[in-house]
N, C-alpha and C positions, 0 to 999 in steps of 0.2 A: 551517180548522176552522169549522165552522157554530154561530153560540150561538141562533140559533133551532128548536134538536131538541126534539121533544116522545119523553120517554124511558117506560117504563112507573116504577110507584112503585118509590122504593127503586133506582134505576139511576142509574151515573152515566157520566161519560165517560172515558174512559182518555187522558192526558194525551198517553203518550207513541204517538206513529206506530208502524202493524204493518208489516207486508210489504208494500213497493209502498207509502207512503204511507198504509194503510187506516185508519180509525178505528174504535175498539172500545169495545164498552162494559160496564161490570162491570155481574153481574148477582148475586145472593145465593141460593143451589139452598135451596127449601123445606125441604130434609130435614134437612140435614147444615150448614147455615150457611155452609159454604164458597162464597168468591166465586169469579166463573167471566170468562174471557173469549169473549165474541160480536163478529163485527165489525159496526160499525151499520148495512151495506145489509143483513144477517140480520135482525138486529132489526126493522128497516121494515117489513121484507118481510112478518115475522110478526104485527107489528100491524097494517097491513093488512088480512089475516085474521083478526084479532081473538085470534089466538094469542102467546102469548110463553113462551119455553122457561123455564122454573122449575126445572129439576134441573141436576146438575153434569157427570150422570153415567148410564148405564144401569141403574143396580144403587140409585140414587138415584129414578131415572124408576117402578121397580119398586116401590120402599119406598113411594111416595107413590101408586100406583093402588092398593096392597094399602089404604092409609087410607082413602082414601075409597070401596072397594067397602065394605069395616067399615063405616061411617056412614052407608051406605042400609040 
């Protein structure tokens, strides 16, 4: 396990090992508070890019575009 990960806010690490060894990290879906698991080369990957997945779910991912087209 790495303790030098830079996580997005509100992330933390999942303690216990995935499949093959993998590390994962909990993330909190905007909509529904429900926490989610990512594995952390996804996470990277998406920070990187300067994205990070915030929904739990597709029906989650929906609820939260319909918000913010509302607020423009």
């Amino acid at each position: 396990m790495s303790d030098d990960i830079t996580l997005p806010p509100g992330a933390r690490l999942d303690p216990r090992p995935g499949k093959l060894g993998a590390q994962y990290v909990f993330l909190t879906c905007e909509v529904c508070g429900r926490e989610f698991r990512l594995p952390l080369s996804q996470v990277r990957h998406q920070m990187r890019r300067d994205i990070v997945q915030q929904t739990c779910s597709c029906a989650c991912a929906a609820e939260l575009r319909r918000r913010r087209r509302a607020e423009v």
